[in-house]
N, C-alpha and C positions, 0 to 999 in steps of 0.2 A: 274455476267454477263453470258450469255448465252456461248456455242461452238461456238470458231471462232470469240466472241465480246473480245478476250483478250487484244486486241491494248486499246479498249476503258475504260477498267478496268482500264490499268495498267495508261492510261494518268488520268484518278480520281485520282485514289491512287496519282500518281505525281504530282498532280494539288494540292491536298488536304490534303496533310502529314504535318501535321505540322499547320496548319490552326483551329483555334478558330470555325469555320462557318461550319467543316463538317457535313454532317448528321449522320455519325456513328462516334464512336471512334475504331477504327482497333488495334487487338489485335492481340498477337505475332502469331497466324494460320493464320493471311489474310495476313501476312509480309512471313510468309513462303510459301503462294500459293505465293506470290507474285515474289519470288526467284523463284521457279519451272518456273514461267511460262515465266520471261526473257531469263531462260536457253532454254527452250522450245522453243521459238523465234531464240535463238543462237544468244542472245545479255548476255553471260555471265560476259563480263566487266558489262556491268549495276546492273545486279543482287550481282556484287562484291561491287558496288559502295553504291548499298541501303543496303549491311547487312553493311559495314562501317558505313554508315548514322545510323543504328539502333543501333548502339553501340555507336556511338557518342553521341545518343540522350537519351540512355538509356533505351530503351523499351526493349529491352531483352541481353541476355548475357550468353553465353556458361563457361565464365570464375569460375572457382572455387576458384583459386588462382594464383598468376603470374605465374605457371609449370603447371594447369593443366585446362580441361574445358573439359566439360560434356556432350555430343550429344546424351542423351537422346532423345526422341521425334523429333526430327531433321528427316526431310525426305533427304536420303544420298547427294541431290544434294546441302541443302543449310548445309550439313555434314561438305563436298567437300569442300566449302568454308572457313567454319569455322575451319577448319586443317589448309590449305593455307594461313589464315590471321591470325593462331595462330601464326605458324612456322615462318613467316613474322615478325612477334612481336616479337618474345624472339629470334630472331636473331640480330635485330633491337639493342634488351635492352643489348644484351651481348657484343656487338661492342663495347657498351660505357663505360665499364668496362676495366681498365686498366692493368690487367694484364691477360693475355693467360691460363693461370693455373688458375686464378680465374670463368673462363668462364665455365659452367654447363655441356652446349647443351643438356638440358630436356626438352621433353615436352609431361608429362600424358594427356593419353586421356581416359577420360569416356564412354565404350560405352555398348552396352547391352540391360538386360529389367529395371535392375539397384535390380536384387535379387544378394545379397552381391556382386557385381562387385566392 
């Protein structure tokens, strides 16, 4: 999309994720413009809502293992994110552990150019 055509991008992408009939198949860079540019709008709940969506759906994933995920390549704002719905998660997972003492409160984060990071 052209400057300034983002409204019209982003309703494709919405219209179209997930859809048998696209004309392209959207790889994990057009899901990460795609984050920048809800933030960019200052519609950041959305852009929370669709990296949920993307993990849901399995088209990409920061995770490495339940303690740690990797933000490599990651442009810092959909980073931002992926910290925020880590930390969400293994707070989540730890609640339901029944004892206080058994509870971690870990969570490694990969970041870097990934030369032995």
């Amino acid at each position: 999309a052209e400057c300034g055509n983002w409204e019209m991008a982003m309703a494709l992408l919405d219209a179209n994720f997930g859809e048998t009939s696209m004309p392209w198949e959207p790889d994990p860079c057009d899901f990460n413009y795609a984050l920048l540019a809800y933030n960019k709008a200052g519609l950041p709940e959305r852009a929370t809502e669709l990296y949920r969506e993307l993990l849901a759906r399995g088209v990409w994933s920061p995770w490495l293992n339940p303690r740690k995920i990797d933000l490599h390549k990651m442009p810092a704002e959909a980073a931002s994110i992926a910290v925020r719905e880590a930390l969400r998660a293994v707070a989540a997972e730890e609640e339901k552990m029944p004892q206080p003492k058994a509870r971690q409160r870990r969570l490694d984060v990969v970041v870097g150019k990934g030369l032995r990071s």
